[in-house]
VEXTOR-622494 format. One record per residue (C-alpha): x, y, z. Coordinates in steps of 0.25 Angstrom, whole numbers, plus 5000, padded with zeros to 4 digits. Layout:
% VEXTOR-622494
    xx    yy    zz
     X     Y     Z
...
***
This chain:
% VEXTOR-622494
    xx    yy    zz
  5783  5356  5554
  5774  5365  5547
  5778  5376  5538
  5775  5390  5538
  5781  5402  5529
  5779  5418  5532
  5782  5428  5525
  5787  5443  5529
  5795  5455  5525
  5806  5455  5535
  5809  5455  5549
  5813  5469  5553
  5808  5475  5568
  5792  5475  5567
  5780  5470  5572
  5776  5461  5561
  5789  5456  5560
  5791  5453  5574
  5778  5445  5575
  5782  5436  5561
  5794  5434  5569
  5788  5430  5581
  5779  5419  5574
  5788  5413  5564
  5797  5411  5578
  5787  5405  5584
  5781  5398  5574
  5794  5392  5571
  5794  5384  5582
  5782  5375  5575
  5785  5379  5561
  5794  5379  5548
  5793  5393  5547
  5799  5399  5534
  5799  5415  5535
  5801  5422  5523
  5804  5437  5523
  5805  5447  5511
  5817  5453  5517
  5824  5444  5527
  5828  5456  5535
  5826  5461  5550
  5829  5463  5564
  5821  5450  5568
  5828  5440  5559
  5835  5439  5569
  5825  5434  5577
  5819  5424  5569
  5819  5408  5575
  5829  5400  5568
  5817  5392  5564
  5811  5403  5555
  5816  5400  5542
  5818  5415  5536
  5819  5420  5521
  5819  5431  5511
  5811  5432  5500
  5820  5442  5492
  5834  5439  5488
  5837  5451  5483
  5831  5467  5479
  5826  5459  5465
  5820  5448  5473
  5811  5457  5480
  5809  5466  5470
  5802  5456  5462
  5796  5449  5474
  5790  5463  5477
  5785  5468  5464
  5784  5456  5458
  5770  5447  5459
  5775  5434  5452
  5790  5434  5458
  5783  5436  5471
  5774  5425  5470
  5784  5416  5465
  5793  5419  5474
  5783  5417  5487
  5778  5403  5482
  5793  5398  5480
  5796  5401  5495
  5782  5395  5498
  5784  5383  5492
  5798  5380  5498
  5793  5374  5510
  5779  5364  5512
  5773  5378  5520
  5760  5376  5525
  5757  5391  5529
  5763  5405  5523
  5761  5417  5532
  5762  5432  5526
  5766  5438  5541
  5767  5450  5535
  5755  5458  5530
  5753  5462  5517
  5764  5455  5506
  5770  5443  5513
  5753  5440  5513
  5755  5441  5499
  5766  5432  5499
  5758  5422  5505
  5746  5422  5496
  5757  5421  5485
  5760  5407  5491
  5752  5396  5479
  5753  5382  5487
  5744  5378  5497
  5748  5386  5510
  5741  5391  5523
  5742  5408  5521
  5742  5416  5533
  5744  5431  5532
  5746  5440  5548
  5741  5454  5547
  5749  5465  5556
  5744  5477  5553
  5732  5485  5553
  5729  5483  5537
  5721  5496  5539
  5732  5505  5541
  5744  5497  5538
  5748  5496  5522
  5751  5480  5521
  5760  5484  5507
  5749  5476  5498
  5736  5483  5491
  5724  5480  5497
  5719  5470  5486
  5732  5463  5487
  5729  5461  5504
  5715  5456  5501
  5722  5446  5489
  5731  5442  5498
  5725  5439  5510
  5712  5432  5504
  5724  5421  5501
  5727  5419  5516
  5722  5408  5524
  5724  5416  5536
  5726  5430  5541
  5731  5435  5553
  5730  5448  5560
  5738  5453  5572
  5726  5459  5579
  5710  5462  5579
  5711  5472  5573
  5721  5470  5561
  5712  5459  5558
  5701  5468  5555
  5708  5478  5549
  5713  5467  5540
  5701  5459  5539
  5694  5472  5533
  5703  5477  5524
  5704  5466  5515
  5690  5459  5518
  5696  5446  5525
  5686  5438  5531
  5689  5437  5546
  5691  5423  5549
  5701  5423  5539
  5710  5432  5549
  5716  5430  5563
  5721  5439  5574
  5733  5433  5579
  5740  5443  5587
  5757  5444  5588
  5765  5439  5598
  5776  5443  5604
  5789  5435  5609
  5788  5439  5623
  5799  5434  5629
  5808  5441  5618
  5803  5455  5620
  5805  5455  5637
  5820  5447  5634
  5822  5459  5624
  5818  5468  5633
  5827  5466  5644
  5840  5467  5634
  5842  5482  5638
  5837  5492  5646
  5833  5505  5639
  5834  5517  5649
  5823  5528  5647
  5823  5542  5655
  5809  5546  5652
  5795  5541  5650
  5799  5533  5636
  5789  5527  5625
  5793  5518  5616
  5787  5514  5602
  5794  5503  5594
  5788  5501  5581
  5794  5502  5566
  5795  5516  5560
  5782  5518  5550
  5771  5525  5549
  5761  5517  5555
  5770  5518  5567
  5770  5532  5569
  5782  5535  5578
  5781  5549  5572
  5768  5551  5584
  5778  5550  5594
  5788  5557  5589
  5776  5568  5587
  5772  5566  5602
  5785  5567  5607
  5788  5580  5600
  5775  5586  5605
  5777  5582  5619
  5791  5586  5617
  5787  5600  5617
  5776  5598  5629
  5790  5596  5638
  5787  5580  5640
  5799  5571  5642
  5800  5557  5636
  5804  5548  5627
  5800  5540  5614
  5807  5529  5607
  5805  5523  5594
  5810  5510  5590
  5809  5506  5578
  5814  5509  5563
  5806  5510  5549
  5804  5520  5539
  5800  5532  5548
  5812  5531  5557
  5821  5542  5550
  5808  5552  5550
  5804  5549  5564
  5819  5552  5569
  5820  5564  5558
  5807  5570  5568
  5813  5567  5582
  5826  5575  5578
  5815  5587  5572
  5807  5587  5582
  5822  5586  5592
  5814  5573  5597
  5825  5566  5602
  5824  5568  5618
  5811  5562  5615
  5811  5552  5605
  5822  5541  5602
  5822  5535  5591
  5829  5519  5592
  5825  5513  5579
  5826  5501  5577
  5829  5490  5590
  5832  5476  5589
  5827  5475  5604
  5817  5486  5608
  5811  5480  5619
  5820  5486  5630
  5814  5500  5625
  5800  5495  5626
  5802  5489  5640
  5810  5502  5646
  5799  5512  5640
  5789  5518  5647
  5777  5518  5636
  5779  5509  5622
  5770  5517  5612
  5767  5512  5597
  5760  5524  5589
  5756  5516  5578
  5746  5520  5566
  5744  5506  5564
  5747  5492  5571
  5742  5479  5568
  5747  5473  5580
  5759  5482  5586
  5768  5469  5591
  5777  5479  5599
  5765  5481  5609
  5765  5467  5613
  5780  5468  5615
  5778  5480  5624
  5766  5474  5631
  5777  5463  5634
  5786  5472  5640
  5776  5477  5649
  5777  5492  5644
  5765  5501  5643
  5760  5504  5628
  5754  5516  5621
  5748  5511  5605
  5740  5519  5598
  5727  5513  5595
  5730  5503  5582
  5725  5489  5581
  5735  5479  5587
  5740  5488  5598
  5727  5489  5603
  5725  5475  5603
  5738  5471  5612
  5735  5482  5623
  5720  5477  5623
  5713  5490  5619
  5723  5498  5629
  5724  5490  5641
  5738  5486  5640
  5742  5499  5634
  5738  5514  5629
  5731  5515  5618
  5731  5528  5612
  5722  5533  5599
  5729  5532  5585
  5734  5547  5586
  5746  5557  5585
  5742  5563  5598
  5738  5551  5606
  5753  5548  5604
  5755  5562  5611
  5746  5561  5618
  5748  5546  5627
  5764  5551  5628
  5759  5564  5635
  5749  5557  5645
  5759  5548  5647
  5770  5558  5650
  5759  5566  5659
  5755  5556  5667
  5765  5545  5668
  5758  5533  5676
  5745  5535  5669
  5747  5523  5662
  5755  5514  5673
  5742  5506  5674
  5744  5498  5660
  5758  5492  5669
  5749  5484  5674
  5741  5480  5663
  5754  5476  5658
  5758  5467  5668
  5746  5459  5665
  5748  5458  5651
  5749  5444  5646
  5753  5442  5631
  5745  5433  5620
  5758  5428  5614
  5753  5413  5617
  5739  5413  5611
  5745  5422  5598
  5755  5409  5596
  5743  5400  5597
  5735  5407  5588
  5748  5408  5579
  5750  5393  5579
  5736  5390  5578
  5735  5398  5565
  5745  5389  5559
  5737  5377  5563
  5723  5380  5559
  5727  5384  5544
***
């Protein structure tokens, strides 16, 4: 059996993180996988085959001090761990350092690096000289949708038949099980965003539209799942604004797919998404979907034919909740659409294994 080592960060509630988890399991069935983590921490852990061999990278505060700061200690360090096992690939899951990890690696290996953001408006925590070094190394790129391709490809001059679009798939199954594990009881029209708490992400545009429809005399509610570095500033403005009849705020959710089956509307307000996993999971469930107009959401609802898609906007977010709330069934048409919608789960796992095969 072939082996095969990624590399990530760790493996707390995320889009990214779902999907590494999702194909090491699955990979696991035809693979030695060895998953290595900067910080073998998370939520998903939990959810890791018994198959996936998982590690940590640090040992300790100095370990990772040193591993961080450190050029030669990182290097060292990386090509021990690649040289522990006869690997025949390395996978940098990750954008950004866990690439660089990779391109570390000295002995003769397969290189693969996945690209989940839009590197146009994301920050991937390296300089922009260092992402061009670093890629140039790999063998193979892949991108999570069209468009992140060439946002990438762009960026750092890669030529494109150097880079893939392999889009992310979802555990179906798992999701609709989940989903039926509690009922969630909402007295008025609900949406529901369930996305970690930065600044790409911009819960604040709810909260915003919420506050200002507040005032119109509307009546509904928002809920926000999720936790990140902008939770304790976006509670801070629903008590300000006295936000609270309108806006609930669940943090973080082992299992939040009751919520998104028992709302009315799941909205994702993003600045930025290179793919925006938790679409397809709402697609799955059968729940109608506002985005915004970034790359991988427009992608999965086919340019807006399973879903709304709304301009990249403050007041579109206002605006789409108020339409909504004014005319109620305008939008019963997509149910429909939604019935008929057939996942890609088995031609991405194709092209996932293929990949591995071609190299």
């Amino acid at each position: 059996m072939e082996k095969i080592l990624f590399f990530g960060y760790t493996m707390d509630m995320g889009g990214a993180e779902k999907s590494l988890l999702d194909t090491v399991n699955f990979l696991s069935d035809k693979y030695d996988i060895s998953l290595y983590l900067l910080d073998k921490k998370g939520i998903l852990l939990k959810d890791l085959s018994n198959k996936v061999k998982a590690y940590e990278i640090k040992k300790n505060i100095f370990q990772y001090i040193l591993f961080r700061y450190l050029p030669y200690f990182r290097k060292k360090t990386i090509n021990r761990i690649a040289n522990k096992e006869d690997y025949s690939f390395a996978v940098g899951y990750i954008e950004g350092r866990s690439a660089t990890w990779v391109s570390d690696i000295k002995k003769n290996i397969k290189k693969i690096a996945w690209i989940h953001c839009d590197v146009s408006k994301f920050d991937i925590g390296i300089s922009d000289t260092e992402a061009k070094k670093t890629y140039d190394e790999m063998d193979k790129i892949i991108c999570v949708s069209k468009m992140a391709k060439e946002s990438f490809c762009k960026k750092y001059s890669i030529p494109g038949d150097k880079v893939s679009v392999i889009y992310n798939f979802i555990n179906e199954d798992d999701v609709k099980k989940k989903a039926l594990e509690f009922d969630v009881n909402n007295r008025t029209i609900t949406f529901t965003n369930v996305a970690k708490m930065r600044d790409e992400k911009r819960q604040d545009r709810l909260v915003n539209a919420a506050n200002n429809l507040k005032k119109k005399g509307y009546r509904f509610k928002i809920q926000l799942i999720g936790d990140g570095p902008n939770l304790e500033k976006i509670k801070k403005q629903v008590e300000d604004e006295n936000l609270n009849d309108f806006v609930e705020i669940l943090g973080l959710k082992k299992n939040p797919y009751p919520y998104i089956k028992n709302c009315d509307y799941f909205i994702l307000t993003s600045d930025s998404e290179g793919y925006g996993i938790v679409i397809k999971e709402a697609l799955t469930l059968k729940k109608k979907i506002i985005s915004t107009d970034t790359v991988g959401p427009n992608e999965i609802l086919d340019g807006g034919h399973y879903g709304i898609i709304i301009p990249n906007t403050d007041i579109s977010v206002q605006n789409i909740i108020k339409d909504i709330l004014d005319n109620p069934k305008k939008y019963d048409y997509l149910d429909e659409r939604l019935l008929n919608y057939t996942s890609d789960n088995n031609s991405i796992k194709k092209k996932i294994l293929q990949l591995f095969k071609e190299q």
